[in-house]
N, C-alpha and C positions, 0 to 999 in steps of 0.2 A: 546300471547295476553291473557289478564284475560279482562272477561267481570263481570260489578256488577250491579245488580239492588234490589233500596232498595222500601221495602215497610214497609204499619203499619202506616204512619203516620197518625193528624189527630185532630180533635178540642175535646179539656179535658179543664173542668173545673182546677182553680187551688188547687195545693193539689192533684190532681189524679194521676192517672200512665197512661204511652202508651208501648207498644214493639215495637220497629222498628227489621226490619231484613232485611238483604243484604246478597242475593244470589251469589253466585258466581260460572263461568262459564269457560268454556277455560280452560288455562293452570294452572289448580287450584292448581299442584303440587309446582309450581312456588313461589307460595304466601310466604313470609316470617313472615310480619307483617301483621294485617287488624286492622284498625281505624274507628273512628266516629270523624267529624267533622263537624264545623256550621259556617255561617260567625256572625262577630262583628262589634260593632263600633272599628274602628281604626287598624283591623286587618285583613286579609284578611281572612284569614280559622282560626277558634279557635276549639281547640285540644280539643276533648269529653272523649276519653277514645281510648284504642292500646290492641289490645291483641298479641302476640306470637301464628303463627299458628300450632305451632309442639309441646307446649310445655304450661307450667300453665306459664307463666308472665303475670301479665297485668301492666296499667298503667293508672292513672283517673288525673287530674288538680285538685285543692283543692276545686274548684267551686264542680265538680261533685261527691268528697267522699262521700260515703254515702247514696247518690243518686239514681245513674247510677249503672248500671253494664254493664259487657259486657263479650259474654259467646260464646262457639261456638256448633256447630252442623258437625262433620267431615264429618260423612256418607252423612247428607246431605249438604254440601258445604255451612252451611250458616253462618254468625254470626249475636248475637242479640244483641239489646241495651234495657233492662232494664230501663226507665226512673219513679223513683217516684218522690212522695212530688213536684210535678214539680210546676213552678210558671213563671208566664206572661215573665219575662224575659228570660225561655227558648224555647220562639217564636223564628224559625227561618228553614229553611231550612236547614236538616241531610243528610251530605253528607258520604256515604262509601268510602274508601279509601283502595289500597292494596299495598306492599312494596315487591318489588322483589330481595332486595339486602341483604345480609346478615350484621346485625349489631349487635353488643355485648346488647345495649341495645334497649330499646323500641322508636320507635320514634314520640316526640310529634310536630315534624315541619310538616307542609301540604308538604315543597318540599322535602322532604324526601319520598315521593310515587310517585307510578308512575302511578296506574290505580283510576279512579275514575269513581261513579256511577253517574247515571241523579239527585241526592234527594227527600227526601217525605218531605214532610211540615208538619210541629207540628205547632198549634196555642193554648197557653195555654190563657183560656179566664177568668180575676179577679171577 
């Protein structure tokens, strides 16, 4: 079992930046993939950004190039999310995600994980 808990979140002006970060606990060794996700309209989970936990991959959606970042902490088990320039439509609940399965590439599908965190809430206010 991987346990995650995310925090950081929080109300920014828009144009500011936030750091979210998501702890993780348990079988940390386990971890393949670790993601950010948020829900949308019409989607269930919408893909923020993936990092590879053994290695430099990552992976961001065109929305968040430029953005986002997403960065880790080995020693201490965490990763972060970097959010600038953010703007009112990245209101929403950051969910942590972790992938226990070994895959060639990074994965931006939500069922493609297997553990997930409670969320922090970002409210970016225009």
């Amino acid at each position: 079992q991987v346990q995650l808990a995310e925090s950081g979140g929080g109300l920014v002006q828009a144009g500011g930046s936030l750091r979210l970060s998501c702890a993780a606990s348990g079988r940390t060794a386990s971890i393949y993939d670790l993601a950010w996700f948020r829900p949308a309209p019409g989607k269930a989970r919408e893909f923020v950004a993936a990092l590879r936990w053994s290695g430099d991959s990552t992976n961001y959606p065109d929305s968040a190039k430029g953005r986002f970042t997403i960065s880790r902490d080995n020693a201490k088990n965490t990763v972060y999310l970097q959010m600038n320039s953010l703007i009112p439509e990245d209101t929403a609940v950051y969910y942590c995600a972790a992938a226990i399965t070994p895959r060639w590439h990074l994965r931006a599908l939500f069922t493609g994980y297997d553990y997930w965190g409670q969320g922090t809430q970002v409210i970016v206010s225009s």
